[in-house]
N, C-alpha and C positions, 0 to 999 in steps of 0.2 A: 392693582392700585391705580387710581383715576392721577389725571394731572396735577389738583388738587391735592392727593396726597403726596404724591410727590413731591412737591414746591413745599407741602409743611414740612416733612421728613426732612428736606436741606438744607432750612430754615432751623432746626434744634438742632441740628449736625453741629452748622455754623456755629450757633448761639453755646453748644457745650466745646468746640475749641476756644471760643473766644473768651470763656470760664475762666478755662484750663489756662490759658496764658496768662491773664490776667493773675490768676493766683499764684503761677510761678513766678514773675516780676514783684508785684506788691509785698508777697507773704513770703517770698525767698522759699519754697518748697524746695528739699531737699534734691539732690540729682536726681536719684532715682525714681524722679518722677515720671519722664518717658518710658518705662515701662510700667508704672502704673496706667497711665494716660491708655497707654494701648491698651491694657487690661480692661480700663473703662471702657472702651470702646468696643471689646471685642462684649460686655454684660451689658453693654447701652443695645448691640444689637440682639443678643438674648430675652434679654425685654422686651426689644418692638417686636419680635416674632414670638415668644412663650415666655408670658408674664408669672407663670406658676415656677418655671424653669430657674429665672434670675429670682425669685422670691427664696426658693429653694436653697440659690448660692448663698443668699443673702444670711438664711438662717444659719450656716456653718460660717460665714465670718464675722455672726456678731461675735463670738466666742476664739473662735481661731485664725483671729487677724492679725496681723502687727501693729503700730502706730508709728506716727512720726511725730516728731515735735516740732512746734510752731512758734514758740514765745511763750510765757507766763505772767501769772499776775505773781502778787505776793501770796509766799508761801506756797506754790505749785505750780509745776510748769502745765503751758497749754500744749494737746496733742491732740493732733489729729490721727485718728485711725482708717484703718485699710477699708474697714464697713461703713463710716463716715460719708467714703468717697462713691463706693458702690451702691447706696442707701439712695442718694442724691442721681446714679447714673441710670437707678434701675426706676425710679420714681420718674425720670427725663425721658427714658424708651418708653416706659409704661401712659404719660401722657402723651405722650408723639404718637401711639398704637389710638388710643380713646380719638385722639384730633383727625388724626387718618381717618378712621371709620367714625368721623362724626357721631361716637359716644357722647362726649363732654358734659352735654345737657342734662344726660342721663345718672347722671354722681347721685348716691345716695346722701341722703340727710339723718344724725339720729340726733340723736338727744345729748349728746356730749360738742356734737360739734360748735354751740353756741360757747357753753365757759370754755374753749379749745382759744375757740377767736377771739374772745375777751383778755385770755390771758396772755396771748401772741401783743396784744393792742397795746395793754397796758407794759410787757417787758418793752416792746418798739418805745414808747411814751419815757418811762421810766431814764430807761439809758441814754435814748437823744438826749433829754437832759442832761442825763448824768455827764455823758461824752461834751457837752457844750459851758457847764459848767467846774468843770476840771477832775472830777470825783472818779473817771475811767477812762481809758486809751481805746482809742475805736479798733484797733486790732484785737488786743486779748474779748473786747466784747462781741465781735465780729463771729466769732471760733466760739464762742460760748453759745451765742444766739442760735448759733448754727446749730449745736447738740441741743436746746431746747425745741427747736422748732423739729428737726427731723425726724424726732419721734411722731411728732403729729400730721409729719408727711406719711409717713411707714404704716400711720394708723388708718389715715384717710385712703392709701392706697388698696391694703391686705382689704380694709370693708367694703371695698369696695370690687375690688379683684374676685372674692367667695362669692358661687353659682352655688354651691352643693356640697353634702354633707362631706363627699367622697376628698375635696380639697383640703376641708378641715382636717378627716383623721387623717392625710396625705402630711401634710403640715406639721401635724404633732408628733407625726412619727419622727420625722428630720428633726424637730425639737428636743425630744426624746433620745434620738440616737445623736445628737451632739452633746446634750448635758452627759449620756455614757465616756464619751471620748473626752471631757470634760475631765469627770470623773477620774479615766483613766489616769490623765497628767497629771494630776493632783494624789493619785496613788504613787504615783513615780517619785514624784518630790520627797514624799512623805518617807516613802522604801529609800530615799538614797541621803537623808538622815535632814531635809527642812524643815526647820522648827513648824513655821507659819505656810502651809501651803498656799498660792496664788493660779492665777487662771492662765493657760499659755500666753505667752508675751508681754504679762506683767512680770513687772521687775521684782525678782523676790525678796529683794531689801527695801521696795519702796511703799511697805504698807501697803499693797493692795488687797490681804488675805481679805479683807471687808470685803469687797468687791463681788468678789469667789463665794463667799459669804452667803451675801443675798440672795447671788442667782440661782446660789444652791437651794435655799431657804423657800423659793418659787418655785424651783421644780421641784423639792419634796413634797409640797404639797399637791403640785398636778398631781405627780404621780399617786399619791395616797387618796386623792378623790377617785382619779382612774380607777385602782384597784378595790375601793368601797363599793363602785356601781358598776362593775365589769359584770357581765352575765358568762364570759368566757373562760372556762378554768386554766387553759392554757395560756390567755392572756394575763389572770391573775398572778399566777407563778411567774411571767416573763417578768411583767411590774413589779411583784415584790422581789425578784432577785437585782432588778435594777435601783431597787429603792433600799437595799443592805448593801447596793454596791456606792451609791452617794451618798448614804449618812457619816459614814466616816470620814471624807472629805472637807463634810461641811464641819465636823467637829475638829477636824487638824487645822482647820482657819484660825482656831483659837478667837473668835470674835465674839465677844462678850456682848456687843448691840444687836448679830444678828441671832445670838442664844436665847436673847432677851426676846425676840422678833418671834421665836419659835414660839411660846408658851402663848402667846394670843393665835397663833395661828393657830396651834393644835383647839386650842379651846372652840376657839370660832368654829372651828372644823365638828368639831362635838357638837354643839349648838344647830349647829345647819344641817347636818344631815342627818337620813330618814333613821326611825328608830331603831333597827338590828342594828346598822351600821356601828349608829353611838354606842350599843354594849360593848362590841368589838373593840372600838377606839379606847372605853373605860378600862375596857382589862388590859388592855396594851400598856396602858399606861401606867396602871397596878404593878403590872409585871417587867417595867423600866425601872418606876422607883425601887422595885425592890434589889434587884440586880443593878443598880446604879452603881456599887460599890467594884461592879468587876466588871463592867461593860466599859467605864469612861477612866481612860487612861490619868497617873496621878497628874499630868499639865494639866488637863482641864480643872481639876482642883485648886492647880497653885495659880492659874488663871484668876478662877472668879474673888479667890482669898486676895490678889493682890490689887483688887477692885479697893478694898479700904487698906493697906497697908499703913505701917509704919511712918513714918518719915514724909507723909506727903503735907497737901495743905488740907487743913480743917474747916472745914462749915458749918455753919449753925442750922439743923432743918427741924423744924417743927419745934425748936427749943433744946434740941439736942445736939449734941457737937460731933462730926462726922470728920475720917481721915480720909480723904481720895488721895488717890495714889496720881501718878501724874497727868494719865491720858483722861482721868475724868473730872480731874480739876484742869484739864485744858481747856472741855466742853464747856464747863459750868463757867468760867473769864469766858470763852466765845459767846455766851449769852450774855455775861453783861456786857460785854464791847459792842455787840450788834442794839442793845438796848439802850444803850449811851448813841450810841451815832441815831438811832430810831426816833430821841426825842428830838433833835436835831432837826429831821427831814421824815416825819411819821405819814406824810399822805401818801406818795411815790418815791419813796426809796433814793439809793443811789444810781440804781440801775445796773445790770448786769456785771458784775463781777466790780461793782461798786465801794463795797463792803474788804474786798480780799477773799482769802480761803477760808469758807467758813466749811466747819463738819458739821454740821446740822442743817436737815434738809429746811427746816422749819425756822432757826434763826437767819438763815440766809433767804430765804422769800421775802419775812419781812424787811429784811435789810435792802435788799435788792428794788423790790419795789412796792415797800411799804405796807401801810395798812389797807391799800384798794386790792396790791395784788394779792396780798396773804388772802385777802378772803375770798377773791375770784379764783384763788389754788382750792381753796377748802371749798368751794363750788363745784369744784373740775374732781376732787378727791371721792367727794358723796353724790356727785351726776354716777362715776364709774361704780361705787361701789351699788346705787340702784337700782343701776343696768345690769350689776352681775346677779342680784337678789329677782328681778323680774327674771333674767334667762333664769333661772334656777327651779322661780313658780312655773314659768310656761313651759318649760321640756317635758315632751314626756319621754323623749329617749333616754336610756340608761346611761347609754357612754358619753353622753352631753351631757347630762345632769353630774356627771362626774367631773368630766374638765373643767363644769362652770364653778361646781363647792369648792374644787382646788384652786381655781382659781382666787376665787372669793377669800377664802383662806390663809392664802400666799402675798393676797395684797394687802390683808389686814397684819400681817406680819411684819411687809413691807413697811406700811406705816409708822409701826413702832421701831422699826431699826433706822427710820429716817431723824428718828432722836438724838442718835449718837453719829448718822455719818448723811452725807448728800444723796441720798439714794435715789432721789426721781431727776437726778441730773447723771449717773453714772450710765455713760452707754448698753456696758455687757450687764445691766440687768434691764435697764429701761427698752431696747430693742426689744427682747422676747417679751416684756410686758405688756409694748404696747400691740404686740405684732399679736400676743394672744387676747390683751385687749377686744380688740376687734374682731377675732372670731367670738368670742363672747358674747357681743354687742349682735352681730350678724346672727347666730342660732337660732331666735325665733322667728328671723325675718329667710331663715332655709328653709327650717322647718314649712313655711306658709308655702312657700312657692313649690315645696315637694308635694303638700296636699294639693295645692291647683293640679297638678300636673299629670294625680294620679286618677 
């Protein structure tokens, strides 16, 4: 290492103690922050030396981290997590490695990262206001901005980090084997008699099965693409025993948005892929409804039954009078309270956590920051979903064209469970998102440089 990198390397040293302090003074981080702090330090130098290495830690603590809590808006507290912090340490070594060796210039560009930066512009925009105009407290916004943006740190960094195919299926394997261990705990819970299973380190009385939900809901569908395009039998067998080992996990979630989540995915899934595949997926499917009756235990029944129960509030849809039970007459007042405050303030929002705890990914964009950022999100929504549709035409690899349909898949899923809960803000699904994201986006741009090469 030249002079030059030297002087950088002590220069982000600096700049990440001087973070680290700063956040313990201002934000009151909890004690046990000194050994965090070293912890960061000891994945800050993991990073400047083996950025695959600190990626790698990075995937097992999007899922098996703790958090800490920081403050709250209305109606939920703010927390910070252990991957929050590591995300941020290993993003700070990984640019210090690029600065060192005079990378920097060399950052890829695709096609997502304009609506990325629009949407960054317009949440900054939004809540400055919001913050100056009394409608948000520049801490709970602070800690919010920070899990909006980090994904698209996580995103910019992974697409940028991928050389080669071999990093990818490196990658998905540690994906893979944390959603098993995932799995596992979620088996635990279940065997030791919790109603709603949740993800390690969620509270299991505070509503998180959602959460667990989705991520599930993402990996089943990797995995079921993997398994449609595997050319390996013994890999197929690994995937489907791993794919009978997380459908029941995701069904003890008891989550009615992300069940709902399911049925566009599987469809999509049909739709997309090549044509044996789809017979396969058709009779699979044949062969659940039919067995449906002794496959899904009677909760799940008394689940979806108590979607319209008795006793709740009524609505009129389409001229018909409907009973929601409480949790989906909470949704249904969270859309008109975000659509009451909307006509109010309809161009830029209130600004980040402007509005309160909204469950709906989609009432709270526009409440946040309005009709500019709603539609720079539905920009940012079908930029990705284009990118997964082009990686899907150009592969010709099998086991690519499989991570990218699951992919594809998983996030059309995503979309529709962001109906009923926040889902492109919740970390433990949005990190593996964005992190497969961008291998996604990356695949035809491997693929190219393996033909130069050959």
């Amino acid at each position: 290492m030249n002079k030059n990198g030297q002087t950088s390397l002590v220069i982000v040293i600096a700049l990440l103690f001087l973070v680290a302090v700063a956040l313990l003074n201002i934000f009151k981080i909890p004690p046990q922050f000194p050994v965090i702090f070293l912890l960061a330090v000891t994945i800050f130098i993991i990073a400047f030396t083996n950025t695959d290495a600190a990626l790698v830690i990075l995937i097992f603590s999007m899922l098996l981290s703790p958090e800490l809590p920081v403050g709250g808006i209305r109606g939920r507290a703010v927390v910070l997590r252990m991957d929050d912090i590591f995300l941020f340490v290993v993003f700070l070594g990984w640019l210090a490695k690029m600065a060192v060796n005079k990378e920097l210039a060399l950052s890829r560009v695709t096609s997502l990262n304009r609506p990325i930066l629009f949407y960054i512009l317009i949440c900054l925009l939004a809540t400055g206001l919001g913050i100056l105009q009394g409608y948000t407290g520049y801490k709970e916004s602070f800690f919010y901005l920070l899990k909006y943006f980090e994904y698209f740190l996580l995103f910019f960094m992974v697409s940028n980090n991928i050389k080669n195919i071999r990093q990818v299926r490196m990658f998905t394997f540690f994906i893979l084997l944390t959603c098993f261990l995932v799995s596992a705990y979620a088996w635990q819970l279940h065997l030791t008699g919790v109603t709603r299973v949740a993800a390690p380190f969620d509270g299991i009385e505070s509503g998180e099965a959602n959460t667990l939900a989705g991520y599930l809901l993402l990996m089943i569908a990797i995995v079921m693409g993997l398994i449609l395009y595997s050319n390996s039998v013994r890999q197929r067998i690994a995937l489907l025993g791993l794919l009978c080992f997380m459908v029941p996990p995701f069904i003890f979630t008891l989550s009615r948005g992300a069940w709902l989540g399911f049925i566009p995915m599987y469809i999509s899934m049909i739709i997309l892929t090549k044509k044996k595949a789809r017979h396969i997926l058709l009779i699979c499917l044949l062969i659940i409804i039919v067995l449906s009756p002794i496959l899904f235990p009677e909760s799940v029944y008394d689940r979806i039954s108590s979607t319209f129960a008795q006793g709740g509030e009524v609505y009129t849809v389409f001229g018909r009078q409907i009973t929601f039970a409480e949790s989906g007459a909470a949704r249904i007042e969270i859309w008109k309270y975000v659509i009451e405050k909307w006509y109010k303030r309809p161009i830029l929002g209130y600004g980040v956590t402007g509005v309160g705890f909204v469950d709906s990914q989609y009432a709270r964009v526009l409440g946040e920051t309005g009709l500019i950022g709603f539609l720079v999100f539905v920009w940012l929504m079908a930029s990705i979903f284009w990118e997964g549709t082009r990686t899907l035409n150009l592969m010709k690899d099998d086991w690519a064209r499989g991570l990218t349909l699951g992919f594809l898949a998983g996030f059309i899923g995503l979309l529709f469970q962001a109906f009923s809960a926040s889902t492109f803000i919740i970390i433990r699904i949005m990190e593996p998102f964005w992190f497969l994201t961008a291998i996604v986006v990356m695949l035809p741009k491997i693929a190219m440089f393996s033909q130069k090469d050959m």
